[in-house]
C-alpha positions as CSV (number, residue, x, y, z in Angstrom):
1,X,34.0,-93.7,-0.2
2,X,33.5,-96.3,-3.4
3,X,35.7,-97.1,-6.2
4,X,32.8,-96.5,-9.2
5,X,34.1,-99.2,-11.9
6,X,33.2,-98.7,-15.6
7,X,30.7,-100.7,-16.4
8,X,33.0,-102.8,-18.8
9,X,34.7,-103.8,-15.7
10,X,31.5,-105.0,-13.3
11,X,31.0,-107.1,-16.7
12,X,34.0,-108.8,-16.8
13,X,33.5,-109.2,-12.8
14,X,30.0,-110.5,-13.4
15,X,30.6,-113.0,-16.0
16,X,33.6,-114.4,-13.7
17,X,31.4,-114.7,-10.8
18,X,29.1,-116.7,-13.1
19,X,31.4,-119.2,-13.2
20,X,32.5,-119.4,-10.0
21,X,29.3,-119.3,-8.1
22,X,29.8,-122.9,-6.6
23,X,28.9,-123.7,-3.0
24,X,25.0,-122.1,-2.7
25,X,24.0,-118.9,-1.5
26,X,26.0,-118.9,1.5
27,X,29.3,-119.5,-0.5
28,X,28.2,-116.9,-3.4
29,X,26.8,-114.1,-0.9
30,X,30.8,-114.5,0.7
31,X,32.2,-114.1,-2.7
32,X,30.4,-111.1,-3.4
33,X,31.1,-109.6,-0.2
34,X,35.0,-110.3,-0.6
35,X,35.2,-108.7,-3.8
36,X,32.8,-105.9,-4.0
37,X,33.0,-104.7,-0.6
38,X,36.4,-105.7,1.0
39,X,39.0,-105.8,-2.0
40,X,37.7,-103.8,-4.6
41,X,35.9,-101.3,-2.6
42,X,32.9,-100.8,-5.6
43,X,29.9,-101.3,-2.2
44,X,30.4,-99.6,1.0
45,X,29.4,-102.6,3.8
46,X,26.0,-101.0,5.0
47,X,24.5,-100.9,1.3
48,X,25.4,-104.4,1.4
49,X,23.5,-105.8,4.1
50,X,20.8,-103.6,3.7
51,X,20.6,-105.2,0.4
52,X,21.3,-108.5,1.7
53,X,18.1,-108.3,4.1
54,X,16.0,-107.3,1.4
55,X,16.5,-110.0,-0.7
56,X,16.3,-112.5,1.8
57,X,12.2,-111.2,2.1
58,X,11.6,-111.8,-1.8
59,X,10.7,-115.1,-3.5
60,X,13.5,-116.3,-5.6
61,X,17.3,-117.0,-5.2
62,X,18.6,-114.5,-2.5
63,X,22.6,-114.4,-4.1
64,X,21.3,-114.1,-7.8
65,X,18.8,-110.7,-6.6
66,X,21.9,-109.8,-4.3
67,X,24.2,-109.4,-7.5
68,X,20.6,-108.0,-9.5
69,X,20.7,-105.3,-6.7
70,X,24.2,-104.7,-7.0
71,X,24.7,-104.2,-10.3
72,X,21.8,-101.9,-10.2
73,X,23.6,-99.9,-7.6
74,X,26.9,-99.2,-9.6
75,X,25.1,-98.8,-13.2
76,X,21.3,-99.0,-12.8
77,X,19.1,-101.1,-14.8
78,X,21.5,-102.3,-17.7
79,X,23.8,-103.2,-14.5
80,X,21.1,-105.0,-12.7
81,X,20.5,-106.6,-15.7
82,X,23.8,-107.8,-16.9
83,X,24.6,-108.9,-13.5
84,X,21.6,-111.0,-12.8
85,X,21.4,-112.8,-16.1
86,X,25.6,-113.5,-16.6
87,X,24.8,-114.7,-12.2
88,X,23.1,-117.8,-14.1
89,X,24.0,-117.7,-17.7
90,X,27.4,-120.3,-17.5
91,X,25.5,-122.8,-15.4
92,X,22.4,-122.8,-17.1
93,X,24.5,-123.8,-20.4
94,X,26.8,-126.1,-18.4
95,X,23.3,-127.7,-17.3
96,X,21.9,-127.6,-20.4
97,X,24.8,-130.0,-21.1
98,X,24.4,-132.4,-18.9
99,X,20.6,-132.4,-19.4
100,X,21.2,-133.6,-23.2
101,X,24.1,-135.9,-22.3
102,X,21.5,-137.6,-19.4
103,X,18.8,-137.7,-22.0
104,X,21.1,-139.4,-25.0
105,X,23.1,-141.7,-22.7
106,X,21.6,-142.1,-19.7
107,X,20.6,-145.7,-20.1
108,X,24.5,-146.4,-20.6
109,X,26.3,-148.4,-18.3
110,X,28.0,-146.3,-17.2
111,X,26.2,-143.2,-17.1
112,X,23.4,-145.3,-15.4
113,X,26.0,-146.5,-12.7
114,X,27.0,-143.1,-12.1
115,X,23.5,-141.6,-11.7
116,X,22.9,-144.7,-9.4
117,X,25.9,-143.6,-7.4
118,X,24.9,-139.7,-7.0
119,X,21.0,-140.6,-6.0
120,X,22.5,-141.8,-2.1
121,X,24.6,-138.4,-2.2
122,X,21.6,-136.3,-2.9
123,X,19.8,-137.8,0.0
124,X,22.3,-137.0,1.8
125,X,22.2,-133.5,0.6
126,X,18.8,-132.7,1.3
127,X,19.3,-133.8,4.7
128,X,22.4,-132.3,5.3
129,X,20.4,-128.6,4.7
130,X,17.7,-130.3,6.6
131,X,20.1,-130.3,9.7
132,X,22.0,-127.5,9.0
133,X,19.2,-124.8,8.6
134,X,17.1,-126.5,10.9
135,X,19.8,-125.9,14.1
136,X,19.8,-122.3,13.2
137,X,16.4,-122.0,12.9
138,X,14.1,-124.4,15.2
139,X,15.1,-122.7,18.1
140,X,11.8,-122.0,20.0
141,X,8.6,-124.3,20.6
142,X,6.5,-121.8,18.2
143,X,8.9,-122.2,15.4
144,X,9.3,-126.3,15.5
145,X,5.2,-126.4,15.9
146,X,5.7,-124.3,12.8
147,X,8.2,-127.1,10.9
148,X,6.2,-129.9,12.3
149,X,2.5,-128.6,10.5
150,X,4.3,-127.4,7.7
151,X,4.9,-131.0,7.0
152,X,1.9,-132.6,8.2
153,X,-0.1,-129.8,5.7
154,X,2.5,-130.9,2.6
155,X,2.0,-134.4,3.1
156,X,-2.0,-134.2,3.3
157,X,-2.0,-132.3,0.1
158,X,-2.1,-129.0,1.0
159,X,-0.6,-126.9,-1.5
160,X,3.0,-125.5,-0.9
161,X,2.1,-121.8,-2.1
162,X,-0.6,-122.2,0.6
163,X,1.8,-123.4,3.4
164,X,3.8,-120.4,3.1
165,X,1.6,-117.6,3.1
166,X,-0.1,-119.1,6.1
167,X,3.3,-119.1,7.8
168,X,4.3,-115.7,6.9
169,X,0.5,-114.5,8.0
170,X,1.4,-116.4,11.5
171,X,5.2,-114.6,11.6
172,X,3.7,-111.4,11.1
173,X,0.7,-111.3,13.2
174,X,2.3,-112.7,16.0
175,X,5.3,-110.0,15.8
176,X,4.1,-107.1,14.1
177,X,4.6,-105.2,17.1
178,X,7.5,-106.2,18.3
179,X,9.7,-104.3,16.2
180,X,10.6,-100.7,15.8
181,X,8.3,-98.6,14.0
182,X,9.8,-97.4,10.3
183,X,10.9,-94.0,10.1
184,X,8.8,-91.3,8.9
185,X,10.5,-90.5,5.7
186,X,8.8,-90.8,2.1
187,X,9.7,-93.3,-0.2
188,X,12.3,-91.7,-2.9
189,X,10.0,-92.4,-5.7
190,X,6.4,-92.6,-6.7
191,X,4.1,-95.2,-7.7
192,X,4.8,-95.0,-11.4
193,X,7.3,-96.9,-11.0
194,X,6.4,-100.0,-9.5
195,X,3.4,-100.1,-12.5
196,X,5.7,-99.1,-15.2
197,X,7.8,-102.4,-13.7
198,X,4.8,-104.3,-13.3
199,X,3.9,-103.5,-16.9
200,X,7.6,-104.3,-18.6
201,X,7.6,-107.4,-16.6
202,X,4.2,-108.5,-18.4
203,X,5.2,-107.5,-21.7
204,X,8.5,-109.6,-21.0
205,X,6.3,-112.5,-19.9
206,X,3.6,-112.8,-22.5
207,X,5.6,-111.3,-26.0
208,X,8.0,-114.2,-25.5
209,X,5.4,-117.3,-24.5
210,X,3.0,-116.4,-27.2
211,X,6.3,-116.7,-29.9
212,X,7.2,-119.9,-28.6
213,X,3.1,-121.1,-29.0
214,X,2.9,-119.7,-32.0
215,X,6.0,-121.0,-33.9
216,X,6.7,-124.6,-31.3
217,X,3.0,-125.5,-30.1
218,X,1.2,-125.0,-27.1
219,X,2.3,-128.2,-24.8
220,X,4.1,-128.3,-22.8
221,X,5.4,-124.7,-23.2
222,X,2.8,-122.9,-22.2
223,X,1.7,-124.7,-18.8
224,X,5.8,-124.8,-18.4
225,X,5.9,-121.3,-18.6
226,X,2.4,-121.0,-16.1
227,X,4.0,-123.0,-13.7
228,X,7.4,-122.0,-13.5
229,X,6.0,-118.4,-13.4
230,X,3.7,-119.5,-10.1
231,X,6.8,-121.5,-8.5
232,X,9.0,-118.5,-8.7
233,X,7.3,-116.3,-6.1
234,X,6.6,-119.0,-3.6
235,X,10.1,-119.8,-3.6
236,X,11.0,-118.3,0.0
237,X,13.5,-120.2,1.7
238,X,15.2,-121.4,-1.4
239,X,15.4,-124.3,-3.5
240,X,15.4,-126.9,-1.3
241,X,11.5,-125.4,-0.3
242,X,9.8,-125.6,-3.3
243,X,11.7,-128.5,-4.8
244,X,8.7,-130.5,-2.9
245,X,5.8,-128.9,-5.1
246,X,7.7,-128.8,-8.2
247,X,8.5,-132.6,-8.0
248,X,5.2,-134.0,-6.8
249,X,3.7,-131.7,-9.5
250,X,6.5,-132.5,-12.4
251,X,6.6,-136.3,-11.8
252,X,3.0,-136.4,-10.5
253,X,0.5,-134.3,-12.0
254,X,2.6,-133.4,-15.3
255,X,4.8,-136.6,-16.0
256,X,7.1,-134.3,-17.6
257,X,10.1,-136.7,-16.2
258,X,10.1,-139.4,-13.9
259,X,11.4,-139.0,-9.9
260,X,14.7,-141.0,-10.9
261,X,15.2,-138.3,-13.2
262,X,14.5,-136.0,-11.0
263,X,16.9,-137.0,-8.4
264,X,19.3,-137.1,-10.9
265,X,18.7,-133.4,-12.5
266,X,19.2,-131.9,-8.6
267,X,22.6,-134.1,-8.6
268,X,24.2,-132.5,-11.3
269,X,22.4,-128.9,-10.3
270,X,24.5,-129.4,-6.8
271,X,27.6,-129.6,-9.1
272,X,27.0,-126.6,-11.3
273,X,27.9,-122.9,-11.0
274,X,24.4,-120.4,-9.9
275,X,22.0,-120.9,-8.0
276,X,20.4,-124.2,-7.2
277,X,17.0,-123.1,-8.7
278,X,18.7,-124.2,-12.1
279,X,17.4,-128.2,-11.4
280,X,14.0,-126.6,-13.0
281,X,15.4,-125.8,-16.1
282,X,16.5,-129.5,-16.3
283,X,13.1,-130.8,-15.1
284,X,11.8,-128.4,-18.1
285,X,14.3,-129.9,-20.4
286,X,12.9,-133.4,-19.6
287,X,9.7,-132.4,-20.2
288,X,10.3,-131.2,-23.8
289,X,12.6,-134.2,-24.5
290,X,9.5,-136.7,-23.3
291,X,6.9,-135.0,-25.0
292,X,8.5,-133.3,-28.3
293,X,5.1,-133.1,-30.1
294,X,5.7,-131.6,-33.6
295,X,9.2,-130.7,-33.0
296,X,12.3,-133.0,-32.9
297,X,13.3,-134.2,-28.9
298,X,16.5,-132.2,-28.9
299,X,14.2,-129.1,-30.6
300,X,11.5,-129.3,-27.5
301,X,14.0,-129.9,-25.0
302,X,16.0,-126.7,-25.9
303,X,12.8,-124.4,-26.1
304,X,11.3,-125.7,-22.7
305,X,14.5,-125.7,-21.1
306,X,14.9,-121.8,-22.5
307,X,10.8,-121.6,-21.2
308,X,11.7,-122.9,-18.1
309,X,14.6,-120.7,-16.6
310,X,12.8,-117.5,-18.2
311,X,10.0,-117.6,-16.5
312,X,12.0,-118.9,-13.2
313,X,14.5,-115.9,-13.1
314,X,12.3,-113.4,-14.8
315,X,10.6,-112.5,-11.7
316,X,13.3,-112.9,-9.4
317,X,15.1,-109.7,-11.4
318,X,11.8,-108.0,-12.0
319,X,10.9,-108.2,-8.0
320,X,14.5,-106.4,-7.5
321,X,14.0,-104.0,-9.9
322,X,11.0,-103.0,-8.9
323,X,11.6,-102.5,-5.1
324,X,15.3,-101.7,-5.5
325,X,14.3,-97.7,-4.6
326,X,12.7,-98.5,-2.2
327,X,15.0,-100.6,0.0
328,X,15.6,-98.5,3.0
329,X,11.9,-98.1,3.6
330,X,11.1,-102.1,2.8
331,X,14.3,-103.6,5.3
332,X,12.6,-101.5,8.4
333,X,8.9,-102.5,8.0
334,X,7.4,-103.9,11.0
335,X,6.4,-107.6,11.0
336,X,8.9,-108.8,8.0
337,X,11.4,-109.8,9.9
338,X,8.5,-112.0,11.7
339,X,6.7,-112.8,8.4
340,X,10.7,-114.1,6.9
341,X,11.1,-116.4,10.0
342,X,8.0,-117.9,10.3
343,X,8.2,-118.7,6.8
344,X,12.1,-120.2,7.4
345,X,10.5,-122.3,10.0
346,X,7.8,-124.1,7.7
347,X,10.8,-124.3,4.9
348,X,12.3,-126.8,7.7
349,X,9.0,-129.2,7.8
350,X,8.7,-128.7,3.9
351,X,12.5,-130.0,3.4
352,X,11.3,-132.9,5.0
353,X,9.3,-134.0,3.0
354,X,11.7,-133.3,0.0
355,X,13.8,-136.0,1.9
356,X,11.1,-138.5,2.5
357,X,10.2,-138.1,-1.2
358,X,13.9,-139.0,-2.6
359,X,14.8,-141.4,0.2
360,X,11.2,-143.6,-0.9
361,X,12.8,-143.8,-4.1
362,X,16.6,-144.6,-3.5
363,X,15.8,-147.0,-0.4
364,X,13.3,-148.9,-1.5
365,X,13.2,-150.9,-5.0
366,X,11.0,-153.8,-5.8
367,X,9.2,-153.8,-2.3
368,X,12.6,-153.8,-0.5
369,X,14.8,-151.9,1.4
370,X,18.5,-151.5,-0.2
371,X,20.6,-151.5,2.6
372,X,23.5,-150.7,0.5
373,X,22.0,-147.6,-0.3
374,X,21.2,-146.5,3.0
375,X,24.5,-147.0,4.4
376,X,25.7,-145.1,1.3
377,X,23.7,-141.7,2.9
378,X,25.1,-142.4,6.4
379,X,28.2,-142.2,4.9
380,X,27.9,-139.1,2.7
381,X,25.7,-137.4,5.2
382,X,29.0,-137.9,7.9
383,X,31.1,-137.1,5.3
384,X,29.2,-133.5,4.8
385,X,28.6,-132.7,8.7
386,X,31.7,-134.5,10.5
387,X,34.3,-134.3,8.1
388,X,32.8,-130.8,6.4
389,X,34.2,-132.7,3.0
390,X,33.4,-130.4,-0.2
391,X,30.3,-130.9,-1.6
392,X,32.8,-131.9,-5.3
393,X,34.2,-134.5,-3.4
394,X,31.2,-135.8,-2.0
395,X,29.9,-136.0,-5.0
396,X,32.8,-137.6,-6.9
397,X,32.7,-140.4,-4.4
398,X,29.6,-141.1,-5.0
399,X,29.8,-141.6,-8.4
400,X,32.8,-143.8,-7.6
401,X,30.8,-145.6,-5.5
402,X,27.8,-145.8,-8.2
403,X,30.4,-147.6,-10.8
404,X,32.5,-149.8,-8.3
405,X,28.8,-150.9,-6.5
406,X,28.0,-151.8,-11.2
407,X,31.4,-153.8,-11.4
408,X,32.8,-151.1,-14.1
């Protein structure tokens, strides 16, 4: 038995949990289960985690399509809607913030000293979800063969999007068959569905990218808005996977910003509400701000930033939307659960490299290695798996340590 709320009330509760969705998806997926299911009663537990295994099949943030689905459950699609978009609304804008306050006074003393301070910390970071979801999931010669190519195939070049489906090709052939069959029971609704979301989600795609060509210029929005679109459903395994692709290809390929900035847009990400996904709107921010073209910097760095989480979270709600119906049917089909592990495996291997990428550029300067800053990540990396120290405070020593290590 659920208590139905109005749908005033999951907006007030939706808006709240946009601000207070710190601690990544583990953190937000416990807050939603506290409220929603134990204390307010709104989801019974078994909806939940039905819900909760679907999501974690899709591309995308898993908490953000978690409250998507949720809010579709109490008030259909304005409630899947409001819910997913106020999930990241409050810390795309805080973001936003900081993206402009990095651009104008970055080169500061003291902003620079405090970015230098953070860069050890998210080192530290990307290790410390290196270890954490490798022990959970490297548990079996087949899956640390899988890690171990997975980041042999990045660093030689093969593409990420590439990496994954092979993975989830291996997960499901190899257990296809080892699962329970689904049951025989027809999906609740037809077809016309899935193409009449298939067609609103390309109406929502293209109406809004052609304005922005139309009335700001075609570069960088549009081949923001192309890749963006193409990251979002290969991000299995979260942010920490494709972060990888979208750097080599932001900083590489594109130039849009440079990998100092990059390092420092995932710093202030890690201390934002939403999902961690949010760093690409500040990488799309950058690349506005460092190539305005007919507009003022401030101008392109608001409409790529805008370009940027659009196209990111578009399909993430679009995907639950579309398969929300259908979610008894999709949790039992034989071979995901596979397909999902194989892929969590090669996310280990592809972290890896995220952390060899950052660590090349905070350890090394001018030829040499900076021991200061490696003894910095020892520190914050014990501080984050010994001590189990809040990522807030982590991070506020490091910039601490960023302007004592300046003199300021």
């Amino acid at each position: 038995m659920t208590n139905t709320p109005t749908f005033r009330e999951a907006l007030r509760f939706w808006l709240k949990l946009g601000f207070i969705s710190f601690g990544g998806p583990a953190g937000q997926i416990a807050v939603m289960q506290h409220e929603l299911v134990d204390r307010r009663g709104w989801i019974t537990q078994q909806p939940f985690l039905q819900a909760l295994n679907f999501c974690m099949l899709l591309p995308g943030p898993e908490a953000q399509q978690l409250a998507t689905y949720l809010g579709w459950k109490l008030h259909g699609l304005k409630g899947g809607l409001a819910a997913g978009i106020l999930f990241v609304l409050p810390g795309a804008l805080l973001l936003y913030g900081l993206a402009w306050l990095a651009a104008v006074h970055g080169d500061t003393a003291i902003v620079g000293a405090v970015f230098d301070g953070l860069k050890p910390v998210v080192v530290a970071l990307v290790l410390h979800a290196l270890w954490r979801i490798g022990r959970k999931t490297l548990t079996t010669w087949r899956a640390a063969l899988l890690a171990v190519g997975a980041f042999a195939a990045v660093e030689m070049g093969i593409p990420f999007p590439l990496v994954v489906l092979i993975a989830g090709v291996i997960g499901w052939l190899t257990t296809r068959n080892d699962t329970a069959p689904p049951p025989e029971t027809a999906l609740p609704v037809g077809w016309g569905h899935v193409l009449r979301m298939a067609l609103g989600y390309l109406v929502l795609l293209v109406i809004p990218l052609a304005l922005v060509v139309v009335f700001a210029g075609k570069e960088p929005f549009l081949a923001l808005g192309r890749f963006f679109t193409q990251a979002a459903f290969v991000t299995f395994g979260g942010a920490y996977a494709v972060l990888p692709y979208v750097a080599d290809a932001a900083v590489n390929r594109f130039q849009w910003l440079s990998a100092d900035q990059m390092i420092n847009g995932l710093a202030l990400a890690e201390t934002t509400p939403g999902p961690l996904i949010l760093v690409l709107q500040y990488v799309g921010f950058f690349a506005g701000w460092n190539a305005p073209g007919n507009l003022s910097p401030l101008a392109a760095a608001t409409v790529a930033a805008a370009v940027t989480t659009y196209t990111t979270f578009l399909p993430s709600i679009a995907l639950i939307l579309t398969g929300a119906p259908y979610i008894e049917r999709i949790s039992s089909i034989r071979g995901a659960s596979g397909a999902l592990a194989a892929i969590t495996s090669a996310v280990v291997g592809v972290i890896g490299t995220l952390a060899l990428f950052f660590a090349q550029h905070v350890i090394i300067k001018d030829g040499q290695v900076d021991w200061i800053a490696v003894g910095a990540i020892i520190i914050a990396f014990v501080m984050l798996v010994r001590f189990k120290l809040g990522l807030h405070w982590v991070v506020l020593a490091g910039a601490v340590f960023g302007l004592a290590r300046a003199g300021l």
